[in-house]
C-alpha positions as MATLAB code, in Angstrom:
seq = 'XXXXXXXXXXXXXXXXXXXXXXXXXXXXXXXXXXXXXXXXXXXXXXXXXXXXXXXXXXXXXXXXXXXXXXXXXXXXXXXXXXXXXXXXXXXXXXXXXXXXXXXXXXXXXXXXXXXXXXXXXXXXXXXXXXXXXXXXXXXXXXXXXXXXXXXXXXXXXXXXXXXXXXXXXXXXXXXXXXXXXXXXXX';
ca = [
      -3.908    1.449   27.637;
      -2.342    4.679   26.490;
      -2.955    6.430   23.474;
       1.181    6.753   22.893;
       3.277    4.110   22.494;
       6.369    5.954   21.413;
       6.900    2.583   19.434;
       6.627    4.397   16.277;
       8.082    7.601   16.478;
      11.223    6.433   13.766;
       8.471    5.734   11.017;
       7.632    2.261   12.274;
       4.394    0.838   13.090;
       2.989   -2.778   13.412;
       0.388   -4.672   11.358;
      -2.280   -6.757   12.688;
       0.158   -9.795   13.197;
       2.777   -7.718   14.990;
       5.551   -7.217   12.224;
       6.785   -4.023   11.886;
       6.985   -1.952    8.464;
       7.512    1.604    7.595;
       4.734    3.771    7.957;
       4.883    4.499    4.310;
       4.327    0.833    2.790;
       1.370    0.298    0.638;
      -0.300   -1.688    3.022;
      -0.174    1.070    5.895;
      -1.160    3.974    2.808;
      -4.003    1.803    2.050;
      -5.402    1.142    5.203;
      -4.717    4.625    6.594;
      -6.849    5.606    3.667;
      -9.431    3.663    4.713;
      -9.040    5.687    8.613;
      -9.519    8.764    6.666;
     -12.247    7.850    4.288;
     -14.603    6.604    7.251;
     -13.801   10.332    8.690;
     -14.919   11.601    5.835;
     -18.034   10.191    6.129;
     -18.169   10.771    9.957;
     -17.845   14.497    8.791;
     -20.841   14.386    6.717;
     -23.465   12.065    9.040;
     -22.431   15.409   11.282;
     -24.620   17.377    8.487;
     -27.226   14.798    8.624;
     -30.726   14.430    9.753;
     -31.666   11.758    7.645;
     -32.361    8.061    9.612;
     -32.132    6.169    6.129;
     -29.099    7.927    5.011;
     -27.000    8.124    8.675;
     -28.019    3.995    8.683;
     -26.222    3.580    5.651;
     -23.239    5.914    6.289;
     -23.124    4.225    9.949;
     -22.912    0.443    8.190;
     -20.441    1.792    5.934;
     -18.333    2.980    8.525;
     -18.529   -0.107   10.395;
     -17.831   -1.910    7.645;
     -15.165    0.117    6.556;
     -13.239   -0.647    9.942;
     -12.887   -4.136    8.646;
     -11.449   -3.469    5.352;
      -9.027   -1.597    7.765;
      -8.226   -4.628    9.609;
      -8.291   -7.106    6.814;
      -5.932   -4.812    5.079;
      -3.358   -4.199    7.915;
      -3.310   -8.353    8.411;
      -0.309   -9.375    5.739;
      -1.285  -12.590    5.803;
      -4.846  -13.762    4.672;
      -4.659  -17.250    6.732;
      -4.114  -15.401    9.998;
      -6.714  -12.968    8.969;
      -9.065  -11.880   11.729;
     -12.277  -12.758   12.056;
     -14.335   -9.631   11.182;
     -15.239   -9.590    7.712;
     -16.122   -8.113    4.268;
     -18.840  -10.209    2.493;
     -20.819   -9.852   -1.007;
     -23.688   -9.710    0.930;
     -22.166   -5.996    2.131;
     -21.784   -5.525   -1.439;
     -25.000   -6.067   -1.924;
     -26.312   -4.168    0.673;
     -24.934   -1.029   -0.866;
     -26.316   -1.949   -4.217;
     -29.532   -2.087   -2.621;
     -29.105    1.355   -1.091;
     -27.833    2.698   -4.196;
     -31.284    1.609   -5.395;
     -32.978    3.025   -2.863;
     -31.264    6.938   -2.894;
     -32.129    6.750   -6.278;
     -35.818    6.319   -6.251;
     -35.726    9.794   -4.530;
     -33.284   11.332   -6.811;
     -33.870    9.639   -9.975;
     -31.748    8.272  -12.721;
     -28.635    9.480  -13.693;
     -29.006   11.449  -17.217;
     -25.710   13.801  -17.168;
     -22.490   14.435  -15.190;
     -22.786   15.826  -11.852;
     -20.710   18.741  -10.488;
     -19.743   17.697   -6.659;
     -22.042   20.472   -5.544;
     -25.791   21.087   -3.744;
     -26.214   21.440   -0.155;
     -23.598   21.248    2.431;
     -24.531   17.465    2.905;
     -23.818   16.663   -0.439;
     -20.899   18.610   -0.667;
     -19.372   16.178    2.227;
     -20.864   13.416    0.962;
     -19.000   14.247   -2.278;
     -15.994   14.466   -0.064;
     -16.284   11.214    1.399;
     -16.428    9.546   -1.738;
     -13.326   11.082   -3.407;
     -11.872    9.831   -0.279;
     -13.303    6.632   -0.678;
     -11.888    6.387   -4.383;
      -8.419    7.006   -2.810;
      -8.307    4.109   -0.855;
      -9.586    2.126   -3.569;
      -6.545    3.086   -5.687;
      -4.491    2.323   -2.565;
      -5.760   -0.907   -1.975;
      -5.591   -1.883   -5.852;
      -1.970   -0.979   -5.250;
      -1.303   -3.154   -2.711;
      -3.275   -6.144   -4.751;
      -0.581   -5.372   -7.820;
       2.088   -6.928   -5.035;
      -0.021   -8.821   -2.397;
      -2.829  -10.299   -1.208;
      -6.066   -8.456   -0.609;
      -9.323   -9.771    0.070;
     -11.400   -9.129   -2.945;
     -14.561   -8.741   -0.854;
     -12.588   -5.434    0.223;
     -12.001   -4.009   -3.338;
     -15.544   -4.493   -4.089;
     -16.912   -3.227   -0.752;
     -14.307    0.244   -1.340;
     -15.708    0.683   -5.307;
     -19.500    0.299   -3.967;
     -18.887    2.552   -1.143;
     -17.677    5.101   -3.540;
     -20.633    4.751   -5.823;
     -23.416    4.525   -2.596;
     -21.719    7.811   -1.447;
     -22.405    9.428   -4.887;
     -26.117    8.021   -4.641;
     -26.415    9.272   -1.466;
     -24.774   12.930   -1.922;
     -27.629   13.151   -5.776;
     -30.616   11.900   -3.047;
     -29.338   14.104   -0.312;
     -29.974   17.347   -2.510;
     -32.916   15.637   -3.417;
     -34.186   15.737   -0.013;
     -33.051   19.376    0.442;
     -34.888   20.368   -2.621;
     -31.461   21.383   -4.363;
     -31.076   21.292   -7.993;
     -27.850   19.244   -9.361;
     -25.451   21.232  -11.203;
     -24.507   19.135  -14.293;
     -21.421   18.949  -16.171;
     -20.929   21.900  -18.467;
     -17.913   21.610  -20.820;
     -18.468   24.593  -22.423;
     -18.909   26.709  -19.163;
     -18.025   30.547  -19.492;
     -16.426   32.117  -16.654;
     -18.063   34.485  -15.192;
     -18.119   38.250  -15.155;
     -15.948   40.028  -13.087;
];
């Protein structure tokens, strides 16, 4: 199989059930957001050492190649048969938990900042966010599994638990929130 296909070189590509749209349709935005937001956190288990943290980031990413595929399948009675479940909701509620025994409770607003980890990690789940708005989009018009939008929103909030416990771990301070910040001297 070769990487090319020329098949989509005028702005066409096809979905899961081999109809061809435009490269630009919700459906394609949303799930090509999802391609990039599973980079994103490729790009920061890179910066990782941490087995409890590159588990979860790993899951996610698997998971995340799912809500790919469920999302470029138009219809949801030819779906394929990987899945999104509640119990992979749950899973990332539990990690959420977990990153925050080592971090603690959120008391303030958090500046994406810290340690290079965090700083991707912070990446990842602005990414994340992105294709959540995409794939909200595409619910407005058509059907999306609703295992997927809650899977995308958790994944955003596990990757802000995990970039607060990841400065944790590296012994970096949060920078909160500061409304009334003056800039510095120059």
């Amino acid at each position: 199989m070769s990487i090319y296909t020329r098949s989509g070189d005028e702005g066409q590509t096809s979905l899961a059930d081999g109809s061809r749209v435009s490269k630009s349709s919700l459906r394609v935005e949303a799930y090509g957001t999802v391609d990039e937001a599973s980079s994103a956190i490729g790009f920061a288990r890179a910066a990782s050492a941490d087995e409890l943290l590159d588990g979860v980031l790993d899951f996610a990413q698997q998971r995340l190649f799912n809500c790919a595929s469920r999302l470029a399948t138009p219809n949801a009675e030819s779906a394929s048969a990987v899945a999104v479940s509640a119990e992979d909701v749950a899973f990332l509620e539990r990690a959420i938990d977990r990153f925050e025994e080592t971090s603690g409770p959120l008391t303030h607003f958090v500046v994406e900042s810290g340690s290079e980890l965090a700083a991707r990690l912070h990446v990842a789940r602005a990414t994340v966010r992105r294709a959540e708005r995409r794939a909200v989009s595409l619910a407005a018009s058509e059907h999306v599994d609703a295992h997927v939008l809650a899977f995308v929103n958790r994944l955003a909030d596990t990757l802000f638990a995990a970039a607060r416990y990841a400065n944790a771990v590296a012994g970096v301070a949060e920078e909160a929130w500061d409304a009334g910040a003056e800039p510095p001297a120059l």
